[in-house]
N, C-alpha and C positions, 0 to 999 in steps of 0.2 A: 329477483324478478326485474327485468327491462322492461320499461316504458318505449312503446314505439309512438312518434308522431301520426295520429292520425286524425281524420278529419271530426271524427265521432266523439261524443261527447260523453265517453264511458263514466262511472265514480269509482272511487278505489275505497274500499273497507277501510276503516280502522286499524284490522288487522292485515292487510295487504300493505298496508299505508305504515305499518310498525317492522314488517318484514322489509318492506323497498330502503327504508331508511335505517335498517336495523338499531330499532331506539324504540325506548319503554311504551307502553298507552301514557303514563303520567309524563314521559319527555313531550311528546307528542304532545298533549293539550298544554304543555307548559309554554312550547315552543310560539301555537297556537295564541294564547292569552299575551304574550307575549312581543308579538307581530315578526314572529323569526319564520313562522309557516303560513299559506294560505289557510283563511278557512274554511270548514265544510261549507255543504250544503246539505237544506233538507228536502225532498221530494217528497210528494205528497202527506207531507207532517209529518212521516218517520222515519224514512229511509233516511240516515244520514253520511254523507262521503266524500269524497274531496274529488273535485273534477280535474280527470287525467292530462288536461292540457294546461291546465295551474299547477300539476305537484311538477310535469315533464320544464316546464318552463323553471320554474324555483331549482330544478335539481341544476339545469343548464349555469341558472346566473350564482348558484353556491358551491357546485362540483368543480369547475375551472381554475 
C-alpha cells in the first residue's frame, strides 16, 4: 500500500499501518513506546490511527 501526499488529513488503522510497514501490531507499539514511530491519535475517544502525513513523512526520512 502507497501513501500519496496529500493535502487531507486521512488516519491509517493499525492494520493498514502493520501492512504499509510489513511489521508485527507488537513491533508497531514497540516501535511506538519507543520514539522510533509517530504516535497515534484518538478521534473522538475511540477511533484510534496514525495520521497519513506523519507515517508519509517518517517513511520519507527512514526509507532513504
Amino acid at each position: 500500500m502507497a501513501l500519496t501526499t496529500s493535502t487531507t488529513n486521512q488516519l491509517i488503522s493499525q492494520d493498514q499501518l502493520c501492512k504499509i510497514l510489513n511489521r508485527s501490531r507488537p513491533t508497531i507499539w514497540r516501535w511506538v513506546n519507543n520514539n522510533i514511530l509517530p504516535s497515534p491519535v484518538r478521534v473522538n475517544g475511540s477511533i484510534l490511527g496514525w495520521r497519513e502525513d506523519a507515517i508519509a513523512e517518517w517513511l520519507d526520512k527512514n526509507t532513504h
